[in-house]
C-alpha positions in Angstrom: 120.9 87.7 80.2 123.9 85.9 81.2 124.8 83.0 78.2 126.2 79.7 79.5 128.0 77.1 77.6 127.2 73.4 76.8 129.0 72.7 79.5 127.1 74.4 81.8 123.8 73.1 80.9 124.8 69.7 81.0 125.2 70.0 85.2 121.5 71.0 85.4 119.7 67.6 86.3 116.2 67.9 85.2 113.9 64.7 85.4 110.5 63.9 85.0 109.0 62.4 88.2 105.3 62.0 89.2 103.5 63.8 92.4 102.8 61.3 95.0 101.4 63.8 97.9 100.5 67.0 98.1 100.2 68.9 101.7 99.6 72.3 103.2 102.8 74.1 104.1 101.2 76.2 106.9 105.1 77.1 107.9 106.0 79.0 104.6 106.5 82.5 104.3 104.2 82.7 100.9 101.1 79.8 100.2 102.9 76.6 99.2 102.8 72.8 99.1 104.9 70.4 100.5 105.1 67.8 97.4 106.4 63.9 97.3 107.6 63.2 94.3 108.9 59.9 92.4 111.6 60.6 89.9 112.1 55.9 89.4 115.0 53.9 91.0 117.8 55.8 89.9 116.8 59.1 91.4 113.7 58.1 94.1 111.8 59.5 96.3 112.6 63.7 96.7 110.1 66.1 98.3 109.6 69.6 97.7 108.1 73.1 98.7 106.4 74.2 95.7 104.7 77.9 95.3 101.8 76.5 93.0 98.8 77.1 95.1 97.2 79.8 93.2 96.6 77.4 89.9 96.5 74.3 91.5 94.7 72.4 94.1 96.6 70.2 95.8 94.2 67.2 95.3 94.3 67.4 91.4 98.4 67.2 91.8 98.4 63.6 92.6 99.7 61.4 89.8 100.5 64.7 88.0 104.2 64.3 86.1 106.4 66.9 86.5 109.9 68.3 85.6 111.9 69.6 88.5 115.6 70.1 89.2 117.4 67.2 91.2 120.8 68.3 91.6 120.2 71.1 93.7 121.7 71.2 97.4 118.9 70.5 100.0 117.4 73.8 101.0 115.7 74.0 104.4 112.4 76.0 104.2 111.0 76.8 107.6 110.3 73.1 109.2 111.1 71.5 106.1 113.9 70.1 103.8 114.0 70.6 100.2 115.5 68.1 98.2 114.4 69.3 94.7 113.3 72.3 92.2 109.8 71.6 90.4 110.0 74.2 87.5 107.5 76.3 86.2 106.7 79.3 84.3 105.6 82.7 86.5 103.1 84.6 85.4 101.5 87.1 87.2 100.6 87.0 90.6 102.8 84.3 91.2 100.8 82.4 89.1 102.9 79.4 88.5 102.0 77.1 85.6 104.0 73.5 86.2 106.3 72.0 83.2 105.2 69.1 82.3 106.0 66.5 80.1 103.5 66.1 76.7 102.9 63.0 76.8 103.2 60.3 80.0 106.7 59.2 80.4 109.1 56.9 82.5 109.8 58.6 86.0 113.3 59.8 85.7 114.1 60.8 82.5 116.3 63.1 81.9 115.3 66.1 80.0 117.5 67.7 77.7 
C-alpha cells in the first residue's frame, strides 16, 4: 500500500449528490448503469457509468444519495462520457455496495 500525504488527500473531491436517473448501459463491456446525479449549485448536474447492477436495481436508485469523486477528468466509456466516480466497496463478484452518507444531507458536501 502506497501512503499519501495530507496533501494529497485534500485534491480528492468527494461529494454527496443524489441519483436522479438511472438507465441501462447496453454499450459497456461489463453490466452497468448510466446514472444522473445532483451534487447542488456549486458542483451540478454530472453523470456517470456505474458497475452496480448486481445489488441494485436501477429503479430503487432514484433519490438514493451518494458519494462519488468529482474531480476526475471526463472518461469516455463506449458511447458515453463520464464526468464522475461514484464510490463503493467491492466485494465479490463485483458486488458493489454504494457509499452513502448516514443520514440525508445537502447535495454537495464535501466529505472529508
Amino acid at each position: 500500500m502506497d501512503l499519501i500525504n495530507w496533501q494529497d488527500f485534500e485534491k480528492v473531491e468527494m461529494r454527496v449528490g443524489t441519483i436522479l436517473e438511472a438507465n441501462d448501459f447496453p454499450g459497456a463491456r461489463n453490466p452497468a448503469y448510466q446514472l444522473v446525479i445532483d451534487f447542488g449549485p456549486e458542483i451540478g448536474i454530472r453523470k456517470s457509468s456505474a458497475q452496480i447492477t448486481v445489488l441494485y436495481a436501477k429503479e430503487e436508485l432514484i433519490g438514493k444519495q451518494i458519494i462519488a469523486v468529482v474531480n476526475f477528468p471526463r472518461k469516455q466509456i463506449a458511447t458515453f462520457m463520464s464526468e464522475c466516480l461514484v464510490l463503493g466497496a467491492v466485494g465479490p463478484n463485483k458486488s458493489v455496495t454504494l457509499l452513502q452518507p448516514g443520514l440525508p444531507v445537502e447535495n454537495g458536501l464535501r466529505v472529508g
